[in-house]
C-alpha positions as CSV (number, residue, x, y, z in Angstrom):
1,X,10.1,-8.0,35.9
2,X,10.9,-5.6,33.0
3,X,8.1,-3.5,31.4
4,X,8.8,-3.0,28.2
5,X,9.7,-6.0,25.5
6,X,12.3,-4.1,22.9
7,X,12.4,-5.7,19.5
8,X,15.1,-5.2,18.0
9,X,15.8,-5.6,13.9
10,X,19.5,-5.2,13.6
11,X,19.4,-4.8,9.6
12,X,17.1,-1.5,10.0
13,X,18.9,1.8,8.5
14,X,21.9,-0.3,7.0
15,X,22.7,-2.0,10.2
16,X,22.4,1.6,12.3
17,X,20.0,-0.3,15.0
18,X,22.5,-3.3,15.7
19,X,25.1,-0.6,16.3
20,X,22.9,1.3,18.3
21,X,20.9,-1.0,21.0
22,X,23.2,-1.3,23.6
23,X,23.6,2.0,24.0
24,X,19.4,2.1,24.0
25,X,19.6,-0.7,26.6
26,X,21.7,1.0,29.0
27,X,19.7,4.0,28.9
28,X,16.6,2.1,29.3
29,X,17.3,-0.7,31.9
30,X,13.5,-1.5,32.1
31,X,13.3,-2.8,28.7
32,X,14.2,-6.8,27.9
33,X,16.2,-6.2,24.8
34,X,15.7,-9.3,21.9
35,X,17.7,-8.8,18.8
36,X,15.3,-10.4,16.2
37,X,16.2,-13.0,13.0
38,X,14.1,-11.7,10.6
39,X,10.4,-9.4,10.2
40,X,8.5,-12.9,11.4
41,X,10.5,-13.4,14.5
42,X,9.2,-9.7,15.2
43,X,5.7,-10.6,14.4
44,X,5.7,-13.6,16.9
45,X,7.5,-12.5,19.8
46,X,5.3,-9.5,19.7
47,X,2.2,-11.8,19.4
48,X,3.2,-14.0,21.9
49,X,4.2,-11.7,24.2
50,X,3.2,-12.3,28.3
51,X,3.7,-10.3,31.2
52,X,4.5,-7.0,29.8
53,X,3.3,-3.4,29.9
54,X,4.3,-2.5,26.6
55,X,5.9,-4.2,23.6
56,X,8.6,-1.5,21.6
57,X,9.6,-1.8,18.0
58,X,13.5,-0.8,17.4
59,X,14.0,-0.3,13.4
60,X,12.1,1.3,10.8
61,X,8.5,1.0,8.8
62,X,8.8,-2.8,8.5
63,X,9.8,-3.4,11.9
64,X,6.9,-0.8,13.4
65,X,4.5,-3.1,11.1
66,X,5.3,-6.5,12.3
67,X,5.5,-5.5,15.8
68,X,2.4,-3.3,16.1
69,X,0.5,-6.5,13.8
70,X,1.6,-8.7,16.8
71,X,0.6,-6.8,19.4
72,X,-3.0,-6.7,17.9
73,X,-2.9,-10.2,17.7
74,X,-1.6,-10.3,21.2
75,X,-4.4,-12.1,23.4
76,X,-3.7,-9.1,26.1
77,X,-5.8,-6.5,24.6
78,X,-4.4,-3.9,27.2
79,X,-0.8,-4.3,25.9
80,X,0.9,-1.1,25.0
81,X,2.9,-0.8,21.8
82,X,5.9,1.9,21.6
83,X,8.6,2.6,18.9
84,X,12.4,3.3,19.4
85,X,13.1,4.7,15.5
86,X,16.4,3.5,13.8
87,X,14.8,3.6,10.4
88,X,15.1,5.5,7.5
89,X,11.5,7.5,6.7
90,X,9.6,8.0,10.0
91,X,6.5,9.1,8.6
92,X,4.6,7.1,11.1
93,X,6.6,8.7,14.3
94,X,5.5,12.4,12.4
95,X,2.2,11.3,12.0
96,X,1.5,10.5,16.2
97,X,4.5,13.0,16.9
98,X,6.8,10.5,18.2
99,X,10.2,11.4,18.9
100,X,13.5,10.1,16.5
101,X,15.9,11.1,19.2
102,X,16.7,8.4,22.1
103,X,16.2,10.9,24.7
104,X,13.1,11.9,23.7
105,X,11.5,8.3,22.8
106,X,12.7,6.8,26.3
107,X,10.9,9.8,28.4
108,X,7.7,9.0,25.9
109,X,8.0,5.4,26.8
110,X,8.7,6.0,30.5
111,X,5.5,7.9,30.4
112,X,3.5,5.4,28.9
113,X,0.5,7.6,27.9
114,X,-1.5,6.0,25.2
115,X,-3.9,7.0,22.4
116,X,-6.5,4.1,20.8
117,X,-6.0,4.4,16.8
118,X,-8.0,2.5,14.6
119,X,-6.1,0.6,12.2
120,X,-6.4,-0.3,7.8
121,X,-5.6,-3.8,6.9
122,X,-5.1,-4.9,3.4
123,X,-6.4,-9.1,3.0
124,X,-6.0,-9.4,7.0
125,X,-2.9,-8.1,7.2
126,X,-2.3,-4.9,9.0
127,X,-0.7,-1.6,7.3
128,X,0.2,2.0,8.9
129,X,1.6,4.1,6.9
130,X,0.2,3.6,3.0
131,X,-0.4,1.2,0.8
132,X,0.5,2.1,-2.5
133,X,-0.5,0.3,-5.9
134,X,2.1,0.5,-8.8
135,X,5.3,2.1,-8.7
136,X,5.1,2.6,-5.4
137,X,6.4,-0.7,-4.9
138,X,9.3,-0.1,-7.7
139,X,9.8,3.3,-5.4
140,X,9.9,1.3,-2.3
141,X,12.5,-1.0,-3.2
142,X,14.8,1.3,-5.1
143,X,14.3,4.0,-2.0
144,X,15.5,1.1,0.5
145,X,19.0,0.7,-1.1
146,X,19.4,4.7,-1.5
147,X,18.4,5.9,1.5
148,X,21.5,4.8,3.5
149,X,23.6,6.2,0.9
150,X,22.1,9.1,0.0
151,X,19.8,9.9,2.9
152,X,15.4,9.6,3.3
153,X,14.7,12.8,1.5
154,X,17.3,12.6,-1.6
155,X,17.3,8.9,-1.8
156,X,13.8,8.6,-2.3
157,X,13.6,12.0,-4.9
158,X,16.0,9.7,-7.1
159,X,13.8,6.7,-6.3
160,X,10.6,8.6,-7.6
161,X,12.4,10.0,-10.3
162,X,13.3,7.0,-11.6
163,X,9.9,5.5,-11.2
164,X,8.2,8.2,-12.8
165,X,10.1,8.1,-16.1
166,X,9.5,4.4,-17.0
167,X,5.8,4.1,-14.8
168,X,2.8,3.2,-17.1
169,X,-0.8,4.4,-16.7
170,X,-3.3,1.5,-14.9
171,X,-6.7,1.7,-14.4
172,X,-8.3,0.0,-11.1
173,X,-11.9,-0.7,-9.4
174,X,-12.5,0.9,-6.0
175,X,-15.4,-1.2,-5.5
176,X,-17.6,-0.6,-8.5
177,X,-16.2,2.6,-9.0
178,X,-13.3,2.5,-12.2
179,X,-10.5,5.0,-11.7
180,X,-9.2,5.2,-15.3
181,X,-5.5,5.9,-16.5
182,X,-4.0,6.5,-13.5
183,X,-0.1,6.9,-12.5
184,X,-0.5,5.9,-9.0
185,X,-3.2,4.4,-6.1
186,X,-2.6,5.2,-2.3
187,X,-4.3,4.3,0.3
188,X,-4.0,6.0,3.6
189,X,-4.9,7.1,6.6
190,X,-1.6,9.4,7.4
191,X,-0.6,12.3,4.9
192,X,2.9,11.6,5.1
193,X,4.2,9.3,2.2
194,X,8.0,8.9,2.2
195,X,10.8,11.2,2.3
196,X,9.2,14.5,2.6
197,X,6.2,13.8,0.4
198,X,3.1,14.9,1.9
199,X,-0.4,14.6,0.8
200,X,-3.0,17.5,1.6
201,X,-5.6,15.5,3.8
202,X,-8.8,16.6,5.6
203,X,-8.9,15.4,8.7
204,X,-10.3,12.2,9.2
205,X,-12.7,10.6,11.5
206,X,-11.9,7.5,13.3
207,X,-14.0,5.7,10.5
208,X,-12.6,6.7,7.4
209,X,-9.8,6.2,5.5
210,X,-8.5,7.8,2.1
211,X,-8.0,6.4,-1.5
212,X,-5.5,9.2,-3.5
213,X,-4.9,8.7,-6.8
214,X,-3.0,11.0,-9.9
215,X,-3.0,10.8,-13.6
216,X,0.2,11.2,-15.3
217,X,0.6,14.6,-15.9
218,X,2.2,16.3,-19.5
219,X,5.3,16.7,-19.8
220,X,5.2,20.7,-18.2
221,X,3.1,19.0,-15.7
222,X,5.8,16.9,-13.7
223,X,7.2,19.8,-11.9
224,X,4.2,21.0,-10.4
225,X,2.7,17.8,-9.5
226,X,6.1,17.4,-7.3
227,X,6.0,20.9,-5.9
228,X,2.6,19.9,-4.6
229,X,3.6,17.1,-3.2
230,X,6.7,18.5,-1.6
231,X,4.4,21.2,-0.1
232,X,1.2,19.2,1.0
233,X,-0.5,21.0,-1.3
234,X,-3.9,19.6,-3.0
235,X,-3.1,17.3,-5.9
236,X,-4.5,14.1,-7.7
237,X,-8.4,13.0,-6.8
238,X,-9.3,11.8,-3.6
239,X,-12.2,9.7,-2.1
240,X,-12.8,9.6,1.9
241,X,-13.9,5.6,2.5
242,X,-15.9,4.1,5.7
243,X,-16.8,1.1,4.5
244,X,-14.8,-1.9,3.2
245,X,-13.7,-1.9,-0.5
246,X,-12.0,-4.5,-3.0
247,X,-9.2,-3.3,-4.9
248,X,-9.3,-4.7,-7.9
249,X,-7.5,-4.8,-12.0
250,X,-7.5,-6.3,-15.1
251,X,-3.6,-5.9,-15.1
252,X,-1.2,-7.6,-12.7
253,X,-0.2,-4.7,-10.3
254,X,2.1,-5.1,-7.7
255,X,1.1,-3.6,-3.8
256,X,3.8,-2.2,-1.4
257,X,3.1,-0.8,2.1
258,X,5.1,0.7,4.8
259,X,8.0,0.4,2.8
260,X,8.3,-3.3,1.5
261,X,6.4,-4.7,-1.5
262,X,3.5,-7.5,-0.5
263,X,2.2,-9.2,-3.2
264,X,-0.2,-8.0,-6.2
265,X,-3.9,-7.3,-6.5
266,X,-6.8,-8.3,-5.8
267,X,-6.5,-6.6,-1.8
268,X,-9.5,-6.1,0.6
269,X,-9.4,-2.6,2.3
270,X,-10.8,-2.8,5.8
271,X,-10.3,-1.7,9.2
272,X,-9.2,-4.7,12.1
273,X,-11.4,-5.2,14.4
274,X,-9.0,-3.8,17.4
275,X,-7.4,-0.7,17.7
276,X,-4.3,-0.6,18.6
277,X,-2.8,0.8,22.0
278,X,0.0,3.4,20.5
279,X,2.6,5.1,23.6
280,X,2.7,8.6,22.1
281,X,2.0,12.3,23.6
């Protein structure tokens, strides 16, 4: 019986993991390959899962999210889940150190040593990168068609560009707390964002999770706000969370995370009630 379940979205990266998973297959001939029909095909197969060790996402932010959602769902709370990264912006493979190269994802696999990481979910449904409120989801959707063109870094440096120049200030409730005029809401447990952006976080305890949010900056104030975020220097305001908060506005915001818009406000910040199994050093 094979090992490892490998779920693969052939659209990730332009169509770079279709072109790419037989080659990961041969290399790997204790993985069941499955070339998935869309992000819900990914979701179930991972959820209904049964007699593996360890169920593998092949593609990018969306694909990792599906999958890793499934296998949380999966009644085997013991199963393993592992990433093969064809995507575009693997902040969640810097994050838990994760390899990008073949070579070095297969021997991590092979390996199978795991690390328990809690896990944020916005109205029930699990997120692990950031969820961003506002342009990020105008970001996210113009970064998706640049990035194959003109690569993560630049492709999403034009995509923020963009956003920045026709964004609006918002104001939002943490909870009761009102955070006034802002330019953009993250939530987060990882202090990558996309494309090289970093956020300066302290490091968190298994219970917390943070909310980061700017104000739009003056005009002279742009290039240093990006600077920082370039560098992962301190920036913005931010408020370490334990508990569960409602994210709420008077104005009709839309809400991205890992990479693809879901919906608009209200959301329910909260952590699942499993954590989830992650194959990384």
């Amino acid at each position: 019986m094979k090992r490892l379940l490998v779920l693969v979205n052939p659209s990730s990266h332009g169509g770079r993991s279709g072109r790419r998973w037989r080659s990961l297959a041969e290399r790997l001939p204790e993985g069941e390959f499955v070339i998935l029909e869309s992000i819900e095909d990914a979701y179930e197969r991972a959820r209904t899962a049964h007699g593996f060790e360890a169920v593998v996402a092949c593609g990018g932010d969306g694909t990792i999210r599906a999958v890793a959602e499934g296998v949380l769902k999966n009644e085997d709370a013991r199963l393993k889940f592992g990433v093969l990264y064809t995507g575009t912006s693997p902040d969640f493979c810097r994050t838990h150190a994760i390899p990008t190269d073949p070579e070095g994802a297969i021997s991590l696999l092979r390996a199978g040593a795991t690390r328990a990481i809690p896990v944020l979910t916005a109205n029930g449904r699990a997120f692990f990168c950031s969820l961003n409120l506002g342009i990020g989801a105008e970001v996210a959707a113009v970064a998706n068609r640049l990035r194959p063109k003109l690569g993560d870094g630049f492709g999403t440096f034009v995509a923020l560009l963009r956003a920045l120049f026709r964004s609006y200030a918002y104001s939002v409730r943490l909870g009761d707390e009102l955070l006034a005029d802002r330019l953009h809401v993250l939530v987060t447990r990882i202090p990558f964002i996309a494309g090289g952006l970093k956020l300066a976080l302290p490091e968190l305890r298994d219970d917390e999770y943070a909310v980061w949010s700017v104000r739009r900056p003056g005009f002279f104030g742009w290039p240093r706000l990006l600077w920082r975020l370039y560098r992962g220097k301190p920036c913005g305001e931010l408020i370490i969370c334990r508990e569960s908060r409602r994210v709420t506005s008077s104005e009709d915001l839309p809400v991205e995370f890992d990479g693809d818009p879901q919906g608009r406000l209200p959301v329910e910040i909260r952590f699942d009630d499993r954590r989830l199994n992650l194959i990384c050093p």
